[in-house]
C-alpha positions as CSV (number, residue, x, y, z in Angstrom):
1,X,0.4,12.6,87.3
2,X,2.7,15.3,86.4
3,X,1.9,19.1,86.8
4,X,3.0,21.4,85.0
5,X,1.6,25.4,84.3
6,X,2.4,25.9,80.4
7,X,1.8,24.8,77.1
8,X,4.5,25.1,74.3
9,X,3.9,25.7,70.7
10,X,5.5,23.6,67.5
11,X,7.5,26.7,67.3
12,X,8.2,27.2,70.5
13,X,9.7,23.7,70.8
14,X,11.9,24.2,67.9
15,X,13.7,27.5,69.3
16,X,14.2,25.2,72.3
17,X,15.9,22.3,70.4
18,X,18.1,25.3,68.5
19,X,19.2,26.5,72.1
20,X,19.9,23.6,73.0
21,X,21.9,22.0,70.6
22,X,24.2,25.1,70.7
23,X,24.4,24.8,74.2
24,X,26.0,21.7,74.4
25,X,27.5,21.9,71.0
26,X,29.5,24.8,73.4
27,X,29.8,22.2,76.2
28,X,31.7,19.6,74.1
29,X,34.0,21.9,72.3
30,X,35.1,22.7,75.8
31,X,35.7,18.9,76.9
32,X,39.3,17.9,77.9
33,X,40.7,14.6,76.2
34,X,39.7,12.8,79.3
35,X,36.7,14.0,79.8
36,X,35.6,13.0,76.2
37,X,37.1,9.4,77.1
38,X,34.5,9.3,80.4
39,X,31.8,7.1,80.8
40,X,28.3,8.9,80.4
41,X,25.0,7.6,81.5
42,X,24.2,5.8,79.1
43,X,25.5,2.0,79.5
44,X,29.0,1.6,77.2
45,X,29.2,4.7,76.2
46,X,31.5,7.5,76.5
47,X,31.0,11.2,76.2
48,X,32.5,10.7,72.3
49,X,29.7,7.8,71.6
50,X,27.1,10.0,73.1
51,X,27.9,12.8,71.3
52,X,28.2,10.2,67.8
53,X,24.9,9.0,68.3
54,X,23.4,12.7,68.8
55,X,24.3,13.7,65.6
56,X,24.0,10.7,64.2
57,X,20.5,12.3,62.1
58,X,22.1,15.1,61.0
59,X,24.7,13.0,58.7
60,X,22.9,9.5,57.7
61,X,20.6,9.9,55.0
62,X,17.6,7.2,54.8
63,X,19.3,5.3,52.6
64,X,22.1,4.7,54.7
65,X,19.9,4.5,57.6
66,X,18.2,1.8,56.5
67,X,21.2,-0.2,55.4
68,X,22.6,0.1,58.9
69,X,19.3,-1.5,60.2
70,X,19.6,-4.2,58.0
71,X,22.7,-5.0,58.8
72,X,22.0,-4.8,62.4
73,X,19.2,-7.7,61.7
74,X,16.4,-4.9,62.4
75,X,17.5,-4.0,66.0
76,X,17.2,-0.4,66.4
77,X,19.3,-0.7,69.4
78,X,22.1,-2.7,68.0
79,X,22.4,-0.4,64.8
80,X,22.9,2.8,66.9
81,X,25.0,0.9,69.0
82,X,27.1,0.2,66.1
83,X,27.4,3.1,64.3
84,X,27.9,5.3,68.0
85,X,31.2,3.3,68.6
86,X,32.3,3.4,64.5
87,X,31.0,7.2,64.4
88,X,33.4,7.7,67.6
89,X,36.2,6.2,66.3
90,X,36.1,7.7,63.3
91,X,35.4,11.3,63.7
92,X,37.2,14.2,66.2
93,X,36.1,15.9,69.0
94,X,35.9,18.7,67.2
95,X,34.0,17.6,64.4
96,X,31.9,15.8,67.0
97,X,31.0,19.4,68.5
98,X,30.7,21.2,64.9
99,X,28.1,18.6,64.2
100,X,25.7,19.1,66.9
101,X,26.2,23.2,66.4
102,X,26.2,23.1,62.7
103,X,22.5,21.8,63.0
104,X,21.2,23.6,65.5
105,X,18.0,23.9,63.4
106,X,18.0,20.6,61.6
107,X,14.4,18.9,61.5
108,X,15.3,15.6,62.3
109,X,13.0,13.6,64.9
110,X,13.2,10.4,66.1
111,X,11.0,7.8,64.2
112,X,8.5,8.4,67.1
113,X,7.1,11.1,69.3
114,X,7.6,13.7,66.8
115,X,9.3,17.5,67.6
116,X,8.8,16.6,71.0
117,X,11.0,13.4,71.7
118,X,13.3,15.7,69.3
119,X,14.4,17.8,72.3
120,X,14.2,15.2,74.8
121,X,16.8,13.2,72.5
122,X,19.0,16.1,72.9
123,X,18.0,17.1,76.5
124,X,18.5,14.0,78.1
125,X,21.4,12.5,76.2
126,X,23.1,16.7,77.2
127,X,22.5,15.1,80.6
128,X,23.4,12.0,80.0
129,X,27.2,13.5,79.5
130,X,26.7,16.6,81.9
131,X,25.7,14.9,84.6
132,X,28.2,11.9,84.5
133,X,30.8,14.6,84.2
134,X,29.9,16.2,87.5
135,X,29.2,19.6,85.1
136,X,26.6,22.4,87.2
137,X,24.5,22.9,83.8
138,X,21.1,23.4,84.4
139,X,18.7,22.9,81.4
140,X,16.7,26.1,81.3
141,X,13.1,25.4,82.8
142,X,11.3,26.3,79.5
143,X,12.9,23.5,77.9
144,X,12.1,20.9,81.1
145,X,8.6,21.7,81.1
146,X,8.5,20.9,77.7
147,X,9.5,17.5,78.4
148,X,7.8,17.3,82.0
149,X,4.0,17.7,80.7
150,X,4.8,14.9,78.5
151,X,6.0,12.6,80.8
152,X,3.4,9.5,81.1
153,X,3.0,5.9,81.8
154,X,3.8,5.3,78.1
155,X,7.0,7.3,78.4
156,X,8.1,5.2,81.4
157,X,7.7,1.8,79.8
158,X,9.1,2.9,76.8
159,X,12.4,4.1,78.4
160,X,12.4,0.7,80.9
161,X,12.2,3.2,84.1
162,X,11.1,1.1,87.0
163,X,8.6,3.5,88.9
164,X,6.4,1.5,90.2
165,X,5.4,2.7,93.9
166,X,7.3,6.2,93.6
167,X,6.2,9.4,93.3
168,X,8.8,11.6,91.8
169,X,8.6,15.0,93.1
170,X,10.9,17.5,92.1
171,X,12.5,20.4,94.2
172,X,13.3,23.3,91.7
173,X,9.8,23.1,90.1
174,X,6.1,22.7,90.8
175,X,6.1,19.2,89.0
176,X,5.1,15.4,90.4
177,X,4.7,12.2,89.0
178,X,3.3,9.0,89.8
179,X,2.3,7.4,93.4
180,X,3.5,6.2,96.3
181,X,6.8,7.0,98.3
182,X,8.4,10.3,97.1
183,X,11.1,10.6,95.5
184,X,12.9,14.4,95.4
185,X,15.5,15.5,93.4
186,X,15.9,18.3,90.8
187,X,13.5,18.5,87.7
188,X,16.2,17.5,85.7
189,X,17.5,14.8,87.5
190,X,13.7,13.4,87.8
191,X,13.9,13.5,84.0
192,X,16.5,11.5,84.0
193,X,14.3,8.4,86.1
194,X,11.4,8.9,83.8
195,X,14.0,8.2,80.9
196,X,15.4,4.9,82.0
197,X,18.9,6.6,83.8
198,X,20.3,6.0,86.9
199,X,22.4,8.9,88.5
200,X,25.5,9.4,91.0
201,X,25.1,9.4,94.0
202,X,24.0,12.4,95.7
203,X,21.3,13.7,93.2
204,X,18.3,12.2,94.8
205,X,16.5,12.1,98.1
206,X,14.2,9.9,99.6
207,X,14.1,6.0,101.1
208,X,14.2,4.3,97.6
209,X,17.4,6.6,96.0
210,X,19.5,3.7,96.5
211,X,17.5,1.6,93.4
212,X,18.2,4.8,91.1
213,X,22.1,5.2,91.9
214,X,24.3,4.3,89.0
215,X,27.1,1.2,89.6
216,X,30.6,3.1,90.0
217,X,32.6,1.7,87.3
């Protein structure tokens, strides 16, 4: 299992999501056009769908919410699927950017996991754009470890990560996870695996990187 040293108050956890959102909401305002157009980590998106779907609470109300999911026949995945790539289309970088800043200390959570999956929503999906974009932002360790000590079986089947047989150890941190061959890499990048990513090449170490390295487009 994971190891971490540290446990982090309710209110400790929302300075974090604060700090973060205004991090990256600092990150995107400083995106070129092309760099807004990449591909980011997650599957069919672009930075600009990414950054749609991150503030995507901040500006549906539950109303709206659910009328999205109805017309989406239910599927949570094909609603914010649909609304990232409408959202995108519709608004501008810079709003985009505003959005995520603006609301720096907005209480929305995901429907599950609470405060918690909260700043992993905005930690890994940060990472899902940084990281495609070759940008050298660390996430500040306060804010991983957060996330780390939470890190579980139920987490990994949740996300789809395929784990099985690897133990993820990261390099910047005291912090494992799981058995069998290791698997190094930074703590961040290891957050990545646990949430269902695959990287670029280069970020990871071990005999069984190659099954974690993302297809080149």
């Amino acid at each position: 299992m994971g190891n971490t040293t540290h446990r982090k108050t309710a209110a400790d956890t929302r300075a974090a999501i604060a700090a973060e959102r205004r991090e990256l909401a600092a990150v995107l305002d400083g995106l070129s056009a092309e760099q807004w157009d990449a591909p980011s980590l997650c599957g069919g998106w672009r930075v600009r769908e990414v950054a749609a779907h991150m503030t995507m609470g901040f500006r549906y109300s539950l109303p709206t919410m659910a009328r999205e999911l109805i017309r989406a026949r239910g599927s949570l995945h094909r609603m914010t699927d649909r609304c990232a790539h409408k959202d995108a289309a519709a608004l501008s970088t810079r709003e985009l950017a505003a959005f995520l800043g603006d609301n720096a200390h907005h209480p929305w959570k995901p429907p599950v996991g609470g405060i918690r999956a909260a700043l992993g929503h905005d930690v890994v999906h940060g990472l899902d754009v940084t990281v495609a974009l070759g940008l050298d932002r660390r996430v500040p360790e306060d804010r991983l470890r957060i996330l780390l000590e939470s890190v579980d079986a139920r987490t990994v089947r949740f996300f789809g990560a395929d784990l099985h047989g690897i133990e993820l150890r990261a390099t910047d941190l005291d912090w494992s996870f799981g058995t069998g061959t290791p698997l190094s890499g930074s703590a961040q990048d290891l957050l990545l695996l646990a949430y269902g990513r695959r990287l670029p090449p280069g970020h990871l170490h071990g005999e069984p990187r190659d099954r974690f390295v993302a297809v080149q487009a």
